[in-house]
Backbone as CSV, one residue per row, in Angstrom:
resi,resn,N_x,N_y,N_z,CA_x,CA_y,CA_z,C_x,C_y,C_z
1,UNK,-12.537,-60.650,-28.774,-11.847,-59.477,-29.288,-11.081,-59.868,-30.537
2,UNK,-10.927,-58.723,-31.672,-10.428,-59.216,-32.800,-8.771,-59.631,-32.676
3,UNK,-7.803,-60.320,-33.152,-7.019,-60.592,-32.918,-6.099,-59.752,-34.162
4,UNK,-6.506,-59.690,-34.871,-5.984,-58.440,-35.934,-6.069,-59.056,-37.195
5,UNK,-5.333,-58.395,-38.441,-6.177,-59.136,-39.975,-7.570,-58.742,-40.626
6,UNK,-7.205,-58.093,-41.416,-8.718,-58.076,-42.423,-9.508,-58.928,-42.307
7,UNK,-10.983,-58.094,-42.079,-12.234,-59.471,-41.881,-11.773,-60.179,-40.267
8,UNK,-10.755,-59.577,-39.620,-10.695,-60.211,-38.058,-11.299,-59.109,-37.213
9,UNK,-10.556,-57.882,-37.499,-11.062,-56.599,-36.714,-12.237,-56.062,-36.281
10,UNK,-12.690,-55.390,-35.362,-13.388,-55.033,-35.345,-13.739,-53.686,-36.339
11,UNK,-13.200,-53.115,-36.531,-13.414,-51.900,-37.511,-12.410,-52.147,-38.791
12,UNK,-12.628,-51.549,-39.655,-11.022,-51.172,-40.810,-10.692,-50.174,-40.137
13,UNK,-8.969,-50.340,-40.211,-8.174,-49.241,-40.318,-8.359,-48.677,-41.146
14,UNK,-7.370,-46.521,-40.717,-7.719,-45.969,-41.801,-6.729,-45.626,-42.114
15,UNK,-6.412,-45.540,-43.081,-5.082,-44.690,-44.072,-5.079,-43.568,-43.302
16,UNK,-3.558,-43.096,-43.480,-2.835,-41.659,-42.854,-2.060,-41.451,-43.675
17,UNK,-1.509,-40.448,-44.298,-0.528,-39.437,-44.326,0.330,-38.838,-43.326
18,UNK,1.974,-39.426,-43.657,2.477,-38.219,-43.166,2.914,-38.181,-41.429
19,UNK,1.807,-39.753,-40.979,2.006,-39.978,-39.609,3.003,-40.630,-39.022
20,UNK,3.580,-40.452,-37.799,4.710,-41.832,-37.641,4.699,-42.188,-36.483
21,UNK,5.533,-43.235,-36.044,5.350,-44.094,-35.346,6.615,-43.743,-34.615
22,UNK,7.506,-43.306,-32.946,8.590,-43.546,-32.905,8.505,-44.742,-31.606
23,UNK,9.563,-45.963,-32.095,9.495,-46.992,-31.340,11.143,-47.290,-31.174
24,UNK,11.411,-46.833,-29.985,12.831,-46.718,-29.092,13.536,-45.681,-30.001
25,UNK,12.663,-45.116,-29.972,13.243,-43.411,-30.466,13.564,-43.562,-32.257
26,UNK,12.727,-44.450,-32.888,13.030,-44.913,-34.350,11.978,-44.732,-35.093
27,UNK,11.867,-43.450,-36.058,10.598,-43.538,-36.250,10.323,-44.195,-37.798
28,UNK,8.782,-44.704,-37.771,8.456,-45.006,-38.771,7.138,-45.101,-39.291
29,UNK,6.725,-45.336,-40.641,6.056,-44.610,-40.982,4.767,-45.152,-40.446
30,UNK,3.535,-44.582,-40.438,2.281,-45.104,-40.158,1.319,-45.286,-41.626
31,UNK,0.924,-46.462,-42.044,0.681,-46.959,-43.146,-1.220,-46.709,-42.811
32,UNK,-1.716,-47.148,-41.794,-2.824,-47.534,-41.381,-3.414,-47.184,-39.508
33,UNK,-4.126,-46.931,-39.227,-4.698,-46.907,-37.070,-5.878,-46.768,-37.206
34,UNK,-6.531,-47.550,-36.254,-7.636,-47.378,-36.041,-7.880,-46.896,-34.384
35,UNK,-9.010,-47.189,-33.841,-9.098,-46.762,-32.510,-8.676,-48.482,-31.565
36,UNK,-8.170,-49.353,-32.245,-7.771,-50.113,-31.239,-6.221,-50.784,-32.011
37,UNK,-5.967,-50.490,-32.727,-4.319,-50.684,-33.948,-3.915,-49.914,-34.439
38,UNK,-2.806,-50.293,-35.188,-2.023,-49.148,-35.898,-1.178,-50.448,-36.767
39,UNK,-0.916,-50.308,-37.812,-0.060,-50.923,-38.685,1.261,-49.861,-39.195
40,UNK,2.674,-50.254,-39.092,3.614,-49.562,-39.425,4.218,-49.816,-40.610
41,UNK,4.936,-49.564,-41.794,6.052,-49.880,-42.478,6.550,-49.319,-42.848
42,UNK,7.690,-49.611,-43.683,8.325,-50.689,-43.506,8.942,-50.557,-41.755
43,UNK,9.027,-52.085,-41.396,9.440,-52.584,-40.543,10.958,-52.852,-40.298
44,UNK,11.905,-52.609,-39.719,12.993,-53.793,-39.871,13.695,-53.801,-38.038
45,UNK,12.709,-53.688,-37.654,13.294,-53.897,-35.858,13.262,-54.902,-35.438
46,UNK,13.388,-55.078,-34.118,13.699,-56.872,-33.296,12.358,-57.034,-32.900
47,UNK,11.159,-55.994,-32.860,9.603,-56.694,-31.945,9.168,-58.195,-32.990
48,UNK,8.308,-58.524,-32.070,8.065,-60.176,-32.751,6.697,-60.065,-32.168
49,UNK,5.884,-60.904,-33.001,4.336,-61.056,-32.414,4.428,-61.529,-31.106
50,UNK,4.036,-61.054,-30.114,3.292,-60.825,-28.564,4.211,-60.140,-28.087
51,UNK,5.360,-59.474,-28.470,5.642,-58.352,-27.702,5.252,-57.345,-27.429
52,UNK,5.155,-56.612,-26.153,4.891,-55.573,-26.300,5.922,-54.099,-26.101
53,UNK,5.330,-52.997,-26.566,6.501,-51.984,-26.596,5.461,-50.365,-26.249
54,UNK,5.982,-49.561,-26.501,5.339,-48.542,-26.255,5.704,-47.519,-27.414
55,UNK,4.921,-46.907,-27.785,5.154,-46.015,-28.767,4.768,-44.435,-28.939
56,UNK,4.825,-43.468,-29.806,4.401,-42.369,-29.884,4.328,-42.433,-31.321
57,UNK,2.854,-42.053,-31.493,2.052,-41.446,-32.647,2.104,-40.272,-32.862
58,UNK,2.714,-39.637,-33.707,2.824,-38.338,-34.159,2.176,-38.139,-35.578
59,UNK,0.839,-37.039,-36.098,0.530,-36.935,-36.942,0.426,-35.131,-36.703
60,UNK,0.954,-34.828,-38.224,0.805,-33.402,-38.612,-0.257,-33.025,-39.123
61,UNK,-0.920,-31.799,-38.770,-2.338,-31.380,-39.204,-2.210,-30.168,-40.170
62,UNK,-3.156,-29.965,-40.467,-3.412,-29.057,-41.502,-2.717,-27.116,-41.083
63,UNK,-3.099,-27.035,-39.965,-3.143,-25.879,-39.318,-1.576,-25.958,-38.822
64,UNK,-0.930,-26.681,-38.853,0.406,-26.686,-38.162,0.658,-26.913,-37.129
65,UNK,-0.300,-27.437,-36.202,0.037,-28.639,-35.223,-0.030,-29.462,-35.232
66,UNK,0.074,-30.348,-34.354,0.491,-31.860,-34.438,-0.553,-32.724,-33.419
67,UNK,-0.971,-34.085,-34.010,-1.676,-34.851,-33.124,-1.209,-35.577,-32.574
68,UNK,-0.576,-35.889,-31.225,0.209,-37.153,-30.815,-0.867,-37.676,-29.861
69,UNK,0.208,-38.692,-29.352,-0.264,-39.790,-28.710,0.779,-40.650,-27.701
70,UNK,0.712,-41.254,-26.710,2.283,-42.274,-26.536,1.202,-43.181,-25.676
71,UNK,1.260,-44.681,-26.364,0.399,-45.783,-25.467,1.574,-47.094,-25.705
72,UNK,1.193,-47.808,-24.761,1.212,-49.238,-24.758,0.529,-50.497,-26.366
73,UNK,1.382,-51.310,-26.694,0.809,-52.323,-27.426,1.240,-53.440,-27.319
74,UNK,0.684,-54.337,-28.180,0.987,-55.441,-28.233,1.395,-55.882,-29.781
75,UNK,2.627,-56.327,-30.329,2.459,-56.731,-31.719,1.656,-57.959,-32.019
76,UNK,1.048,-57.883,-33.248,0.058,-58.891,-33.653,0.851,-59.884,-34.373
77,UNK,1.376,-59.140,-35.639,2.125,-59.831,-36.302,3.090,-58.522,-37.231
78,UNK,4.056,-59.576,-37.596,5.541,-58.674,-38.695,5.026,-59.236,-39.683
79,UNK,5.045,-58.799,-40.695,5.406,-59.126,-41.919,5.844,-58.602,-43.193
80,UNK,5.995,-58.706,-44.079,6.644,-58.118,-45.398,5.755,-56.570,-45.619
81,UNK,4.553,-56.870,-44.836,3.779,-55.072,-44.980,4.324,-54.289,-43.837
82,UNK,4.870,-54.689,-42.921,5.316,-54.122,-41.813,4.752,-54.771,-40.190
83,UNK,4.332,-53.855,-39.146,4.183,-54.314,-37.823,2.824,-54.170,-38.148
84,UNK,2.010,-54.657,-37.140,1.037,-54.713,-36.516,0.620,-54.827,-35.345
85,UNK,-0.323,-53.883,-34.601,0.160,-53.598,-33.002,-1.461,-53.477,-32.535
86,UNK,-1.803,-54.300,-31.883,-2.874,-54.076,-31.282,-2.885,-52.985,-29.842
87,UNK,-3.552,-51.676,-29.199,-3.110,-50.965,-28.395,-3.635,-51.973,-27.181
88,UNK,-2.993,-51.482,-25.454,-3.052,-51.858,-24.935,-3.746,-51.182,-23.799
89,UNK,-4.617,-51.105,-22.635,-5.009,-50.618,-21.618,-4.881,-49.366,-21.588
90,UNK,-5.673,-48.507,-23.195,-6.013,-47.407,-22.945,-6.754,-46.380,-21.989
91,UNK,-6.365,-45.500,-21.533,-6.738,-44.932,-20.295,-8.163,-43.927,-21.147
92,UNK,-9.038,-43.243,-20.631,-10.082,-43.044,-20.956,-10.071,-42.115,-22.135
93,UNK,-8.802,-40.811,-21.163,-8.583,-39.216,-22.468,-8.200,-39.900,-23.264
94,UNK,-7.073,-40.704,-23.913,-6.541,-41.189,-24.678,-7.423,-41.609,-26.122
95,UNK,-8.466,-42.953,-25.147,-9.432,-43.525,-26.238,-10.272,-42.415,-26.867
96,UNK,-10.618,-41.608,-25.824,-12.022,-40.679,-26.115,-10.945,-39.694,-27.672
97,UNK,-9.506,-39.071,-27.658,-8.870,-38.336,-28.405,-8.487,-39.463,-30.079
98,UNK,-8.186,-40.551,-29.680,-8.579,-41.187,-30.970,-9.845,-41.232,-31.496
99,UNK,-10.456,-41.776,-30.842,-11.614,-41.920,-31.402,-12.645,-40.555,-31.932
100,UNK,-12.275,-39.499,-31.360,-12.790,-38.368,-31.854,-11.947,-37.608,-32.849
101,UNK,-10.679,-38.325,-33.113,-9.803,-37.384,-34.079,-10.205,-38.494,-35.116
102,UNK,-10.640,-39.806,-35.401,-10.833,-40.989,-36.278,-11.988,-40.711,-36.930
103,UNK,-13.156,-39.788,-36.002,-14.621,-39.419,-36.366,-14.302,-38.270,-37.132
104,UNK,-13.478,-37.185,-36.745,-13.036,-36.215,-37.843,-12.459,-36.603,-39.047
105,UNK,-11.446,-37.282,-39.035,-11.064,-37.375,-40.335,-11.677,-38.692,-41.376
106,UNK,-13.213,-39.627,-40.815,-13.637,-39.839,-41.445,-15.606,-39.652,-41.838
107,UNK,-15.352,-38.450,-40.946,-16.481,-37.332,-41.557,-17.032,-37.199,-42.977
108,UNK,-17.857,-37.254,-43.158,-18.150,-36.875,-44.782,-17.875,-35.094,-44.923
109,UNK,-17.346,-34.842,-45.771,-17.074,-33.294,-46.154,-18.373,-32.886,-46.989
């Protein structure tokens, strides 16, 4: 399994707009997610690579609702770009709702 890092992953992350991250009720921004990560920044909290924490993904849609999410991760690594969080023991609806909201928004138009 990829351990995280460009050229480590299994897929690229994809750019978001607008999405965030709240981690112990702190939100921040979402830079990058794929269907098994999410990269945050800026960063400036206490997680450290192999912690894990739990979070909620909140992204705003076009129509005026909202796409969330709340899973388990693991941080990969901090650094000067922000967190990096590999997800953890996604339950089935969960994976199947990323991964089909990831196929929409990288659809060809």
């Amino acid at each position: 399994m990829a351990i995280g890092g460009k050229g480590k992953r299994k897929e690229e992350r994809i750019p978001v707009g607008g999405a965030m991250a709240y981690i112990h009720k702190e939100g921040y921004h979402v830079i990058n997610w794929s269907r098994h990560g999410i990269m945050i920044g800026p960063y400036v909290g206490s997680l450290r690579a192999g912690d894990p924490f739990t979070f909620q993904f909140v992204m705003p849609m076009s129509d005026g609702e909202k796409f969330s999410f709340t899973v388990w991760a693991n941080v990969v690594r901090v650094d000067g770009h922000g967190l990096a969080a590999r997800y953890v023991d996604l339950n089935d609806r969960v994976s199947k709702m990323i991964g089909d909201m990831l196929d929409m928004l990288t659809a060809p138009q």
